[in-house]
C-alpha positions as CSV (number, residue, x, y, z in Angstrom):
1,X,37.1,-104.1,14.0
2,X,35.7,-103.3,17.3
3,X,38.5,-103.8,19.4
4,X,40.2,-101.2,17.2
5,X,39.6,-98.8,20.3
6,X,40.8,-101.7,22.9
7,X,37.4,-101.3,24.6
8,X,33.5,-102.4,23.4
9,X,31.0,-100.6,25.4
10,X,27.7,-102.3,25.4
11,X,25.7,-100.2,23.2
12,X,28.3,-100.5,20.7
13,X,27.8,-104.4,21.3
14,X,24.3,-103.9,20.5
15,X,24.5,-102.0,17.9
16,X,27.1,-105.0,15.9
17,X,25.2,-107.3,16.7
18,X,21.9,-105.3,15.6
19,X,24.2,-105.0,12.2
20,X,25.0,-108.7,11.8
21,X,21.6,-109.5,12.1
22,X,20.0,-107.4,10.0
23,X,23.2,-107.8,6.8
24,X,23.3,-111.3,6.8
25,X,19.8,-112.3,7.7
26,X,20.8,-114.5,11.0
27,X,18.5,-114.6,14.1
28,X,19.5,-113.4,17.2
29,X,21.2,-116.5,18.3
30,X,23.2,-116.9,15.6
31,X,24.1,-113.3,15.4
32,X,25.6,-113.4,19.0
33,X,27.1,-117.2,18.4
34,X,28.8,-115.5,15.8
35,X,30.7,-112.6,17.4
36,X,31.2,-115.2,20.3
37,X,33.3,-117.2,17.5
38,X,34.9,-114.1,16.3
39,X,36.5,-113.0,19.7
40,X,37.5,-116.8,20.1
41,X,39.6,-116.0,17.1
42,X,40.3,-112.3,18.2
43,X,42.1,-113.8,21.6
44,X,43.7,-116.7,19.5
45,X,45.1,-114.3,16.7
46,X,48.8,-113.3,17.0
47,X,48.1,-110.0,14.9
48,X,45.3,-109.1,12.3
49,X,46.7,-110.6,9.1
50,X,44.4,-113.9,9.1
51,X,41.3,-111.5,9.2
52,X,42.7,-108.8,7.2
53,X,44.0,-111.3,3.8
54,X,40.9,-112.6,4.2
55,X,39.0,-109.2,3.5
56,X,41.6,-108.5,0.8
57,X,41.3,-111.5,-0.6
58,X,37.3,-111.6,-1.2
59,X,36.1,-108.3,-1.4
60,X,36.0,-105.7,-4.6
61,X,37.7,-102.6,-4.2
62,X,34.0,-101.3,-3.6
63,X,33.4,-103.5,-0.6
64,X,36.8,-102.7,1.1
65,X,36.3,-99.2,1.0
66,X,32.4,-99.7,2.1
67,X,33.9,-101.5,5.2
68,X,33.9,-99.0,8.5
């Protein structure tokens, strides 16, 4: 979802992995190890299907439309 814009500044950096942290509970390191996995993926991914099944496939109605 951040690369929606084509460009991550570094506050807004911060500020997902400030959210990961805090949703999920993970310590720094693992908050950043995890966003380094996810653009692994990202640059791997032919288009956004994988990541978006995924999202419809787990998440309630509620949670989707909670998602920003």
């Amino acid at each position: 979802m951040m690369y929606i814009g084509d460009k991550v500044d570094s506050k807004e950096h911060e500020i997902i992995l400030a959210l990961i942290h805090q949703n999920f509970s993970l310590t720094a390191t693992q908050s950043f190890s995890l966003i380094a996995l996810a653009e692994q993926q990202r640059k791997q991914a032919v288009d956004c299907f994988q990541f978006t099944s995924l999202i419809n496939k787990e998440y309630s109605l509620e949670q989707k439309s909670s998602i920003n």
